[in-house]
C-alpha positions as CSV (number, residue, x, y, z in Angstrom):
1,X,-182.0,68.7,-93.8
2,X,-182.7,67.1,-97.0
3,X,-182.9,63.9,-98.0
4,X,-179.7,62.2,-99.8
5,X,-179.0,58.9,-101.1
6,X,-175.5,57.3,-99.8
7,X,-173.2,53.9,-101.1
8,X,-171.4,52.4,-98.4
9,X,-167.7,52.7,-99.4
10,X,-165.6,51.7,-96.9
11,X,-166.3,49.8,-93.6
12,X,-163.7,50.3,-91.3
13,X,-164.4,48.5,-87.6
14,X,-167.2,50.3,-86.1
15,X,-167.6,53.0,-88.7
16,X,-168.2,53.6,-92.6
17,X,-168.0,55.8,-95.0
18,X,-170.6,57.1,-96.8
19,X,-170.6,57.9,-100.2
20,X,-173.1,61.1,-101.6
21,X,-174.4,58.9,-105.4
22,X,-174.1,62.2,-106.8
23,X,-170.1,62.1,-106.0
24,X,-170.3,65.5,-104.2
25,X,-168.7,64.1,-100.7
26,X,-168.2,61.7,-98.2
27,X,-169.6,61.3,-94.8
28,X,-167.9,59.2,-91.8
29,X,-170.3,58.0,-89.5
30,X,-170.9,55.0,-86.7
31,X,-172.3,51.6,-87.4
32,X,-175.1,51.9,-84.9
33,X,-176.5,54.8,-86.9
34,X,-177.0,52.3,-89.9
35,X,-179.6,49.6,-90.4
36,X,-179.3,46.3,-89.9
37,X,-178.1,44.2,-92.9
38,X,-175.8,47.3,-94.3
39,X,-172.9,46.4,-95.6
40,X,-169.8,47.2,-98.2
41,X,-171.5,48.7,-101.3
42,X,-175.3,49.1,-99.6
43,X,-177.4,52.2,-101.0
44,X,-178.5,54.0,-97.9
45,X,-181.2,56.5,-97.9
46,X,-181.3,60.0,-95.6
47,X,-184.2,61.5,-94.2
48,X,-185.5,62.9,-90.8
49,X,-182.2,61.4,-88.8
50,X,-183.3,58.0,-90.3
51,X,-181.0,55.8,-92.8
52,X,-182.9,53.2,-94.6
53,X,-181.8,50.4,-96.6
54,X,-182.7,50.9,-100.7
């Protein structure tokens, strides 16, 4: 898999959704699975199964 960049858009209990920057989609995915410190608006990046915090 590639790597992609993500926004946080929405944050919704437990889960948020992700936002490609290139507008192409959206992605709906746990909490758990994010950094620490990510939050409404964070940029998120993708790569080897690993979201980092940009």
């Amino acid at each position: 898999m590639e790597p992609k960049d993500y926004i946080v858009a929405k944050i919704e209990g437990e889960y948020a959704t992700l936002r490609n920057v290139d507008g192409s989609g959206e992605i709906f995915i746990a909490m758990a699975l994010l950094p620490p410190g990510t939050d409404l608006g964070s940029r998120l990046h993708y790569e080897m199964f690993t979201y980092t915090l940009v």
